[in-house]
MARGUKOL-217700 format. One record per atom (N, C-alpha, C): residue number from 0; atom name; residue in three letters; chain; x, y, z. Coordinates in steps of 0.2 Angstrom, whole numbers, padded with zeros to 4 digits. Last residue first. Example, Ala and Ser with C-alpha at 12.3 -4.5 7.8 and 13.67 -1.06 7.14 Angstrom:
BEGIN
@resi:1	name:N	resn:Ser	chain:A	X:0064	Y:-0011	Z:0035
@resi:1	name:CA	resn:Ser	chain:A	X:0068	Y:-0005	Z:0036
@resi:1	name:C	resn:Ser	chain:A	X:0064	Y:0000	Z:0039
@resi:0	name:N	resn:Ala	chain:A	X:0066	Y:-0028	Z:0039
@resi:0	name:CA	resn:Ala	chain:A	X:0062	Y:-0022	Z:0039
@resi:0	name:C	resn:Ala	chain:A	X:0066	Y:-0016	Z:0039
This chain:
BEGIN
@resi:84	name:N	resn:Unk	chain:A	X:1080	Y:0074	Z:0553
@resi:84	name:CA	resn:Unk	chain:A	X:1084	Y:0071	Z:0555
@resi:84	name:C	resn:Unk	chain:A	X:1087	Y:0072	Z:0559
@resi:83	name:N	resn:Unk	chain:A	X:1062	Y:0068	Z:0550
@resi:83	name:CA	resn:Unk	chain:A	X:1067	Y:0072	Z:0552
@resi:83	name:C	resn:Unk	chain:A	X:1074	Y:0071	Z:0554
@resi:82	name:N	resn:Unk	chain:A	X:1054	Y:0058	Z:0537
@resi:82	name:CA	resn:Unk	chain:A	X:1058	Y:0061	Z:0544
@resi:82	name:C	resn:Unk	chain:A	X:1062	Y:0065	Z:0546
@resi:81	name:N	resn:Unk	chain:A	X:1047	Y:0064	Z:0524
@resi:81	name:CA	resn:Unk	chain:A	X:1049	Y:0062	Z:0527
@resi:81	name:C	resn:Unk	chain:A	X:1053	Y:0064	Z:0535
@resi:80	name:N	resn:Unk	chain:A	X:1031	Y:0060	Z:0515
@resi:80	name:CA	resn:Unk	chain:A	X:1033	Y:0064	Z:0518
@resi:80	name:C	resn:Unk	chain:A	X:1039	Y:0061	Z:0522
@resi:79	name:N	resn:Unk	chain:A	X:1024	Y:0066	Z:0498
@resi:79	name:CA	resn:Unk	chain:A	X:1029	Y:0060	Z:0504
@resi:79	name:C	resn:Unk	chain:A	X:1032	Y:0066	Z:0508
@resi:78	name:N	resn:Unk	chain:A	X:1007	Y:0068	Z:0497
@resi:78	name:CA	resn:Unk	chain:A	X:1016	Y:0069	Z:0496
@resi:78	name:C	resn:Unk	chain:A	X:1019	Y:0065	Z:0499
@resi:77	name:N	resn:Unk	chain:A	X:0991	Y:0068	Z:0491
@resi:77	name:CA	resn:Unk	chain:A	X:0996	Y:0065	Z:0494
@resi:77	name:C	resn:Unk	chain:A	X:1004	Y:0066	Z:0493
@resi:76	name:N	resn:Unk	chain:A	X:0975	Y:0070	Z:0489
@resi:76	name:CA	resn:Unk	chain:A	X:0979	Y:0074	Z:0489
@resi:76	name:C	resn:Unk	chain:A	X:0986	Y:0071	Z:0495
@resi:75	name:N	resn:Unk	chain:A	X:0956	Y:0069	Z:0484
@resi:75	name:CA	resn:Unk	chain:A	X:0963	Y:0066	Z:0486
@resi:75	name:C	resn:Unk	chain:A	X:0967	Y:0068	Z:0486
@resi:74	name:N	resn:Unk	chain:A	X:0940	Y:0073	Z:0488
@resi:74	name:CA	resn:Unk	chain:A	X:0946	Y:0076	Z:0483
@resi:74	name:C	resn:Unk	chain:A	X:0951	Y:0070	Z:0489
@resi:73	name:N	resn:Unk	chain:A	X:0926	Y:0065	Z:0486
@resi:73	name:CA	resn:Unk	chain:A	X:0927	Y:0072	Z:0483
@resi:73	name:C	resn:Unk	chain:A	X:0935	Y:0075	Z:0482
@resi:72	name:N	resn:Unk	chain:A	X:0920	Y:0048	Z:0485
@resi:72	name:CA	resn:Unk	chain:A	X:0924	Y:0053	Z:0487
@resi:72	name:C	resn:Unk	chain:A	X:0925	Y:0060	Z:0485
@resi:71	name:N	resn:Unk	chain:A	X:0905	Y:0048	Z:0494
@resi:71	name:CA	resn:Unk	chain:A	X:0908	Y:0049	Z:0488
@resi:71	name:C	resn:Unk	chain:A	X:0915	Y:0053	Z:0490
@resi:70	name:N	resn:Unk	chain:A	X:0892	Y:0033	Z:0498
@resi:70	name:CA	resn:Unk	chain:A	X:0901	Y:0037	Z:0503
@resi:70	name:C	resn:Unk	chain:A	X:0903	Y:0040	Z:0496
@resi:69	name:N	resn:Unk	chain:A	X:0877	Y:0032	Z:0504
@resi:69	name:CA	resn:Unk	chain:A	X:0882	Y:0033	Z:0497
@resi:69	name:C	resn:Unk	chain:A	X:0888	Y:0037	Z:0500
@resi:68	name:N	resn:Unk	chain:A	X:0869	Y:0028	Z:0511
@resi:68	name:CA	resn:Unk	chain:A	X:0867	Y:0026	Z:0507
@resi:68	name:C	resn:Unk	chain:A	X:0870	Y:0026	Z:0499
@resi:67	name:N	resn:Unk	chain:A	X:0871	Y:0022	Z:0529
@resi:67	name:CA	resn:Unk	chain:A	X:0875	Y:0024	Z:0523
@resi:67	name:C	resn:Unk	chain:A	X:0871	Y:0022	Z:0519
@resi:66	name:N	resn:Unk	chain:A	X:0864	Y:0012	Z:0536
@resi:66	name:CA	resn:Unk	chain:A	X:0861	Y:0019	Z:0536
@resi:66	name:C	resn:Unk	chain:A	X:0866	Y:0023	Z:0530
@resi:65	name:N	resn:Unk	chain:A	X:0878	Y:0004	Z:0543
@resi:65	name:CA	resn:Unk	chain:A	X:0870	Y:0004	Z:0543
@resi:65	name:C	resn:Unk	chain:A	X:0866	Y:0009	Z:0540
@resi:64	name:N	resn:Unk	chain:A	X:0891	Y:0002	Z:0533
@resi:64	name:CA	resn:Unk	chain:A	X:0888	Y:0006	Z:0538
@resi:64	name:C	resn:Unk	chain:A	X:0881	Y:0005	Z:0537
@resi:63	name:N	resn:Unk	chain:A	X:0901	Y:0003	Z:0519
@resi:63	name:CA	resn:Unk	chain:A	X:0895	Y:-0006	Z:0521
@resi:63	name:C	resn:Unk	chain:A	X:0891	Y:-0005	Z:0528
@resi:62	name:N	resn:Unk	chain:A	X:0905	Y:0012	Z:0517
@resi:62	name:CA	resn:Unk	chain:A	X:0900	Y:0011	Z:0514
@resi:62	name:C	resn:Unk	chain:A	X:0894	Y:0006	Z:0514
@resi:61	name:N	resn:Unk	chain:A	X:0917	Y:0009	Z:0526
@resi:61	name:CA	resn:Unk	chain:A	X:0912	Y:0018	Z:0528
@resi:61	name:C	resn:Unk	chain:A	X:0903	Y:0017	Z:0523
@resi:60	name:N	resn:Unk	chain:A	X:0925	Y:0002	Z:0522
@resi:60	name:CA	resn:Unk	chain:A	X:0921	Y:0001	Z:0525
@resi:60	name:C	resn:Unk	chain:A	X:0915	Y:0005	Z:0529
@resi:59	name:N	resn:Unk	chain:A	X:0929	Y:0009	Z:0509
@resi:59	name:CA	resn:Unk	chain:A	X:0921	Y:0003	Z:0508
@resi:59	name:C	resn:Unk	chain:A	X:0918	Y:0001	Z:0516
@resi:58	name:N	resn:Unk	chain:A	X:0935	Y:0019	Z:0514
@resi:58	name:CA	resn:Unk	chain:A	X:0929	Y:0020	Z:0510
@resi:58	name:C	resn:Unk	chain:A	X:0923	Y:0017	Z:0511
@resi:57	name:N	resn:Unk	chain:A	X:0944	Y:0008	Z:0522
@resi:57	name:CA	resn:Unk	chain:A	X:0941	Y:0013	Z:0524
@resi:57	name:C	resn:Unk	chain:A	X:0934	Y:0017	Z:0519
@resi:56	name:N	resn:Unk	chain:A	X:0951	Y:0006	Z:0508
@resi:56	name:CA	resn:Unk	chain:A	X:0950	Y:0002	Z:0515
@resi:56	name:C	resn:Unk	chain:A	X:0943	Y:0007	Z:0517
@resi:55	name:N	resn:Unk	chain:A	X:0956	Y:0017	Z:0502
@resi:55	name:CA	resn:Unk	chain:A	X:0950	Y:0012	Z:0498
@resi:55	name:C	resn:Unk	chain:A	X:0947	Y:0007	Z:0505
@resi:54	name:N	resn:Unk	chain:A	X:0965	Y:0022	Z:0510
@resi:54	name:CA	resn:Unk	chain:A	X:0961	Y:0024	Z:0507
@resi:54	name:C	resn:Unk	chain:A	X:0954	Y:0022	Z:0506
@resi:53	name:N	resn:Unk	chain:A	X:0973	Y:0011	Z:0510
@resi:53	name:CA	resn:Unk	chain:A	X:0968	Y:0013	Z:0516
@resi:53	name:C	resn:Unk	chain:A	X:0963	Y:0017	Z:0516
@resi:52	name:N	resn:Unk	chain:A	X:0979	Y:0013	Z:0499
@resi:52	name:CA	resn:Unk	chain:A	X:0973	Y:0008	Z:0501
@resi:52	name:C	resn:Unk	chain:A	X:0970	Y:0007	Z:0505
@resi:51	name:N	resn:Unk	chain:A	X:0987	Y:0024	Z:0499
@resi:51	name:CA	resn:Unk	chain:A	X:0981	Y:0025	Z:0496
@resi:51	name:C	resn:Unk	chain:A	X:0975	Y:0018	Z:0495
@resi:50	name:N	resn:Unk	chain:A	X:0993	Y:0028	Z:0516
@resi:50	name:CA	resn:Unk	chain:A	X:0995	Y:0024	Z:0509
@resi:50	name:C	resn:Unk	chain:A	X:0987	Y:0026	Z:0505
@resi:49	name:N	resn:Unk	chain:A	X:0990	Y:0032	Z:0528
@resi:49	name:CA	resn:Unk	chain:A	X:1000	Y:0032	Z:0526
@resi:49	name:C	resn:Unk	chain:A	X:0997	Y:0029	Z:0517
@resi:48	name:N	resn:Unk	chain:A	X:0977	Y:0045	Z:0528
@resi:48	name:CA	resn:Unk	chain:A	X:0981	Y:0040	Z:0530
@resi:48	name:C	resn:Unk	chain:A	X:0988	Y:0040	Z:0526
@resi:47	name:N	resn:Unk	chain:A	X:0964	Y:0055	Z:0534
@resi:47	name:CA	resn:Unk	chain:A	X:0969	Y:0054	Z:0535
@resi:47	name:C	resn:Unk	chain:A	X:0973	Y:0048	Z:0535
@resi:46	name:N	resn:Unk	chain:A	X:0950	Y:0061	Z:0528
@resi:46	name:CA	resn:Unk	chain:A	X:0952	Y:0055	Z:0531
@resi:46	name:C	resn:Unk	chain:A	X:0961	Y:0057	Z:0529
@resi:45	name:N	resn:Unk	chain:A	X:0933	Y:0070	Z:0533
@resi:45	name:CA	resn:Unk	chain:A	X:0940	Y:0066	Z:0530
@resi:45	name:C	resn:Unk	chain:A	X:0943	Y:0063	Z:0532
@resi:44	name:N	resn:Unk	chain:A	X:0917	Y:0071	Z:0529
@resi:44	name:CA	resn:Unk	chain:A	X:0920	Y:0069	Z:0532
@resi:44	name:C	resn:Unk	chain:A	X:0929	Y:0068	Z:0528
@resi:43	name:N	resn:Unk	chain:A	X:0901	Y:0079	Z:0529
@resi:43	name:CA	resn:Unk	chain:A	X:0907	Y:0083	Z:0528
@resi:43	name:C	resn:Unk	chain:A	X:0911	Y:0076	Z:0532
@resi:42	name:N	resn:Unk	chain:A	X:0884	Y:0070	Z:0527
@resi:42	name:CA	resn:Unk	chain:A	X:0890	Y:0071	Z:0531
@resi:42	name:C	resn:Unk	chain:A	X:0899	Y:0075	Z:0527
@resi:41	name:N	resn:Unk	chain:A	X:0870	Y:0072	Z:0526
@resi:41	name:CA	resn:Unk	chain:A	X:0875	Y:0072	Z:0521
@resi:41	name:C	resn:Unk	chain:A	X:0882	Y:0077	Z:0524
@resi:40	name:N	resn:Unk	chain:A	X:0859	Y:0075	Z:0535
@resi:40	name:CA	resn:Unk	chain:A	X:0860	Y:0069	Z:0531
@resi:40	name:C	resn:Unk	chain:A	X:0867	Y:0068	Z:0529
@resi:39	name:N	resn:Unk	chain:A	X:0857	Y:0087	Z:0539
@resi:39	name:CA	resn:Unk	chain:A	X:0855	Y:0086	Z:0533
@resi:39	name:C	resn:Unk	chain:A	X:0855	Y:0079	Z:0531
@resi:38	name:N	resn:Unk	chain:A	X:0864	Y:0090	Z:0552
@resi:38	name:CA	resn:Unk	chain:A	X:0856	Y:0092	Z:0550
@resi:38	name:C	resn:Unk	chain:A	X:0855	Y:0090	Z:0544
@resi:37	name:N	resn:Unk	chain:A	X:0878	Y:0084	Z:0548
@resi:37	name:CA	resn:Unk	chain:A	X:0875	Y:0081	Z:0552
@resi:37	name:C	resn:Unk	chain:A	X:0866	Y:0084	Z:0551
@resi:36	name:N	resn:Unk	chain:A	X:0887	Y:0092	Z:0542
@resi:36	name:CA	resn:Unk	chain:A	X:0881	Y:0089	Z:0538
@resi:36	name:C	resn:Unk	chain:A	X:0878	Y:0087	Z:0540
@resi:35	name:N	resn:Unk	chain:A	X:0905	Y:0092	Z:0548
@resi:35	name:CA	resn:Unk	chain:A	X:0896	Y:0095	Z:0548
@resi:35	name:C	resn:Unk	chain:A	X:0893	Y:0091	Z:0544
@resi:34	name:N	resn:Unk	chain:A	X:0917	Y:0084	Z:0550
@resi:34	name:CA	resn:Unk	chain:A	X:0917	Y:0094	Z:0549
@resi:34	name:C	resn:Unk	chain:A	X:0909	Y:0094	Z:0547
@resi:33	name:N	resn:Unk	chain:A	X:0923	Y:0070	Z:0557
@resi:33	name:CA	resn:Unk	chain:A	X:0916	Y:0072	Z:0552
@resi:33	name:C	resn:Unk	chain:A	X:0918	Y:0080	Z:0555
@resi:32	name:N	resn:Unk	chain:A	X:0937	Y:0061	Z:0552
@resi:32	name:CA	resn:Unk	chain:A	X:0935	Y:0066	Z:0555
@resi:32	name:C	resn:Unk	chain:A	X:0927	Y:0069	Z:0555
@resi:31	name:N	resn:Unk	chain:A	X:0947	Y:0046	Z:0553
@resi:31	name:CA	resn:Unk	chain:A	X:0945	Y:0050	Z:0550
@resi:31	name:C	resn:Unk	chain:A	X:0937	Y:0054	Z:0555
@resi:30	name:N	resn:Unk	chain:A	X:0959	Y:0041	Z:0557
@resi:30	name:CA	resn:Unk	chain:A	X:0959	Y:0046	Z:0554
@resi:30	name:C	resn:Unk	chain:A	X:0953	Y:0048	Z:0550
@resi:29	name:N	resn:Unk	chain:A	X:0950	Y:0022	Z:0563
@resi:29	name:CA	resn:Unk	chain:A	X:0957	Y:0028	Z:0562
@resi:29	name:C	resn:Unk	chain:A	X:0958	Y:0034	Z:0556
@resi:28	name:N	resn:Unk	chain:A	X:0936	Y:0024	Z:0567
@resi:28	name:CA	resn:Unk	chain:A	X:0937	Y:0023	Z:0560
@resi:28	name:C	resn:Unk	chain:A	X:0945	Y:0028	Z:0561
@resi:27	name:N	resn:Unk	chain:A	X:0925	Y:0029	Z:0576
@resi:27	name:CA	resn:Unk	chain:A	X:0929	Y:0022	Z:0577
@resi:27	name:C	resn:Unk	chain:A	X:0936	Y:0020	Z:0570
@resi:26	name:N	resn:Unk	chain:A	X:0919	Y:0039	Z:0570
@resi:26	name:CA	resn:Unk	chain:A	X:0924	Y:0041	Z:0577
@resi:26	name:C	resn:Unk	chain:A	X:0929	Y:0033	Z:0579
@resi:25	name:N	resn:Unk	chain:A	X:0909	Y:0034	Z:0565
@resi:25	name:CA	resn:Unk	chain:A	X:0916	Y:0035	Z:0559
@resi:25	name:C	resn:Unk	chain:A	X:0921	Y:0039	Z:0564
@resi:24	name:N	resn:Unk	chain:A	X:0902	Y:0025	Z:0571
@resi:24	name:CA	resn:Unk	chain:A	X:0906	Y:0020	Z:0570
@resi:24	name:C	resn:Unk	chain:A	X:0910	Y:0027	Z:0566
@resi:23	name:N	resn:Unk	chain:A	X:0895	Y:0039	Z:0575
@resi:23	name:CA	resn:Unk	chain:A	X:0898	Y:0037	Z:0581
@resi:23	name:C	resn:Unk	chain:A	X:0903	Y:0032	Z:0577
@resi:22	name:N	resn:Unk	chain:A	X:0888	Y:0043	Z:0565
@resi:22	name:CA	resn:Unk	chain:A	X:0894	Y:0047	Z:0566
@resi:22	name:C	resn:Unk	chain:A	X:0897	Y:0045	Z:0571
@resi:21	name:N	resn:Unk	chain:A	X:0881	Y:0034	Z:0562
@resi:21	name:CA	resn:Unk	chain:A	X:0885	Y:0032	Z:0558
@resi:21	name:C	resn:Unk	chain:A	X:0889	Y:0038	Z:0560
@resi:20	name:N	resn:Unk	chain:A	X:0870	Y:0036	Z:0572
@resi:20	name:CA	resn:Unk	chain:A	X:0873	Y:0029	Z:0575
@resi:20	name:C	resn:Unk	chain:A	X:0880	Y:0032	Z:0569
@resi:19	name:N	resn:Unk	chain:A	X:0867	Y:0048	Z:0569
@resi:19	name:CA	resn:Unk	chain:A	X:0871	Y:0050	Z:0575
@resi:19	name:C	resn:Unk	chain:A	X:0873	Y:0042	Z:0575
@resi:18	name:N	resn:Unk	chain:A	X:0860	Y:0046	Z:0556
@resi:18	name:CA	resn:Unk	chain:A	X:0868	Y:0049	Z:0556
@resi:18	name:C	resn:Unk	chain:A	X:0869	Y:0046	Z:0564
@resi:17	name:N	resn:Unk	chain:A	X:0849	Y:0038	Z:0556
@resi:17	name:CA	resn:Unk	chain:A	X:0853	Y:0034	Z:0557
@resi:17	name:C	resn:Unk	chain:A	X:0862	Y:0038	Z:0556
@resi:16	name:N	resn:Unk	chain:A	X:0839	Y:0047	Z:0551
@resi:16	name:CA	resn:Unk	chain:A	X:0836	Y:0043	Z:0558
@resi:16	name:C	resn:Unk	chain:A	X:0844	Y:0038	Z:0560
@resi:15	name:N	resn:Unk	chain:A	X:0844	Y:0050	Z:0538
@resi:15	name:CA	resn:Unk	chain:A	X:0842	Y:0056	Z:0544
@resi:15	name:C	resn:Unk	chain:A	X:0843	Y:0051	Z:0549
@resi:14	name:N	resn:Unk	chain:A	X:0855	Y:0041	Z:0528
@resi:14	name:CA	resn:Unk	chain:A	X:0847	Y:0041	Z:0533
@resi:14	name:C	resn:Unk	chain:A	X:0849	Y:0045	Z:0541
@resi:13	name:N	resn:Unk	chain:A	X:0868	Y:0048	Z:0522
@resi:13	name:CA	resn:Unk	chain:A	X:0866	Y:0045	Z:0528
@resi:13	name:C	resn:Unk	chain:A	X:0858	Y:0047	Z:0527
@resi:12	name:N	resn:Unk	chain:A	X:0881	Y:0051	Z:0511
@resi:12	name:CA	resn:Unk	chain:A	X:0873	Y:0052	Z:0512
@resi:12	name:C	resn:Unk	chain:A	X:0871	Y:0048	Z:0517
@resi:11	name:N	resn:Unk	chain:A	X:0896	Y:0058	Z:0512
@resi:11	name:CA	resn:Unk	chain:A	X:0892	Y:0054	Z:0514
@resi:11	name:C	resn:Unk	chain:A	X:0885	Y:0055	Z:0517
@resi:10	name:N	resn:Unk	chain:A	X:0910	Y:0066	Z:0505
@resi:10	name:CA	resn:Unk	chain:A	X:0903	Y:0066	Z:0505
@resi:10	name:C	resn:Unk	chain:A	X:0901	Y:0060	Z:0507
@resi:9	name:N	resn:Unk	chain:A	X:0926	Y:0068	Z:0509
@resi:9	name:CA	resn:Unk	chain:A	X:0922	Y:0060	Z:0505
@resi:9	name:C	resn:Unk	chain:A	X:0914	Y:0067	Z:0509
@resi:8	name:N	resn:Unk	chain:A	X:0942	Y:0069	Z:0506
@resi:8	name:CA	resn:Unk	chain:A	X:0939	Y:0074	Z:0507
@resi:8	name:C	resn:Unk	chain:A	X:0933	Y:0067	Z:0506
@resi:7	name:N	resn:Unk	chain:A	X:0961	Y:0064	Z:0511
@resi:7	name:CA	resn:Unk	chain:A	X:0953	Y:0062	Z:0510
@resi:7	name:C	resn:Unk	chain:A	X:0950	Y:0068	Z:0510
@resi:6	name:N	resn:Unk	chain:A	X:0977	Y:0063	Z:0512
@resi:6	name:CA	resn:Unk	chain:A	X:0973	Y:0068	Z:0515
@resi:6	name:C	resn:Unk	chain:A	X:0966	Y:0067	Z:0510
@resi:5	name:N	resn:Unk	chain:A	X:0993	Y:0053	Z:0515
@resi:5	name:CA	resn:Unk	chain:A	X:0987	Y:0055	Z:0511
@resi:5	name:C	resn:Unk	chain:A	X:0979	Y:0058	Z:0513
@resi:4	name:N	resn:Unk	chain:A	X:1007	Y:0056	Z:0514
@resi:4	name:CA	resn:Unk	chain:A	X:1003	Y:0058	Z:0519
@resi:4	name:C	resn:Unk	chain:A	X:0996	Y:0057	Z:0511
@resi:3	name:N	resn:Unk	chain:A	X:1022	Y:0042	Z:0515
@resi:3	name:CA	resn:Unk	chain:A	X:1017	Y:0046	Z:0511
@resi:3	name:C	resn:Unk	chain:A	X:1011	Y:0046	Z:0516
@resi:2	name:N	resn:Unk	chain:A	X:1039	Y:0041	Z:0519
@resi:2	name:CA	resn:Unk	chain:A	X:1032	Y:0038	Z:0516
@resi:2	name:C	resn:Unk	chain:A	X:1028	Y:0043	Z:0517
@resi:1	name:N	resn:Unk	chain:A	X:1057	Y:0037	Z:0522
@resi:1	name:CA	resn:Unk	chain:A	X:1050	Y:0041	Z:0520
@resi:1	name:C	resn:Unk	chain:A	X:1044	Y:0036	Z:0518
@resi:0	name:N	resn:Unk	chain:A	X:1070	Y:0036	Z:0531
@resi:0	name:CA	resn:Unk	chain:A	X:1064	Y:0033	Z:0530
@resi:0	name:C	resn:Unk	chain:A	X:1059	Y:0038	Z:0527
């Protein structure tokens, strides 16, 4: 059986007063991660999925967040991956 690893990079601009609510729901958000931005607004986040509409999934619903004013994504990068035997 094979399938595919897909690895997210995304910028998210956050209302200063509303990161700590939007880093807690991106902790609820299977695979994905926040690496810093937190002082600033403008969050360092990835994302880890099996397919590229989870992708999409998860973007919009990172976009529809209270305090989100912009989710960008910055790099995509996917192989197949298969099991071992």
């Amino acid at each position: 059986m094979s399938g595919e690893c897909h690895i997210s990079s995304l910028v998210i601009h956050g209302r200063p007063d509303r990161v700590p609510s939007i880093i807690e729901h991106l902790s609820l958000i299977e695979g994905a991660e926040v690496h810093g931005g937190q002082e600033t607004g403008k969050l360092i986040v990835t994302l880890e999925t099996d397919t590229e509409s989870q992708v999409v999934e998860r973007i919009n619903a990172i976009q529809l967040l209270d305090g989100v004013l912009a989710a960008t994504l910055v790099f995509h990068h996917f192989e197949p991956v298969q099991e071992r035997e």
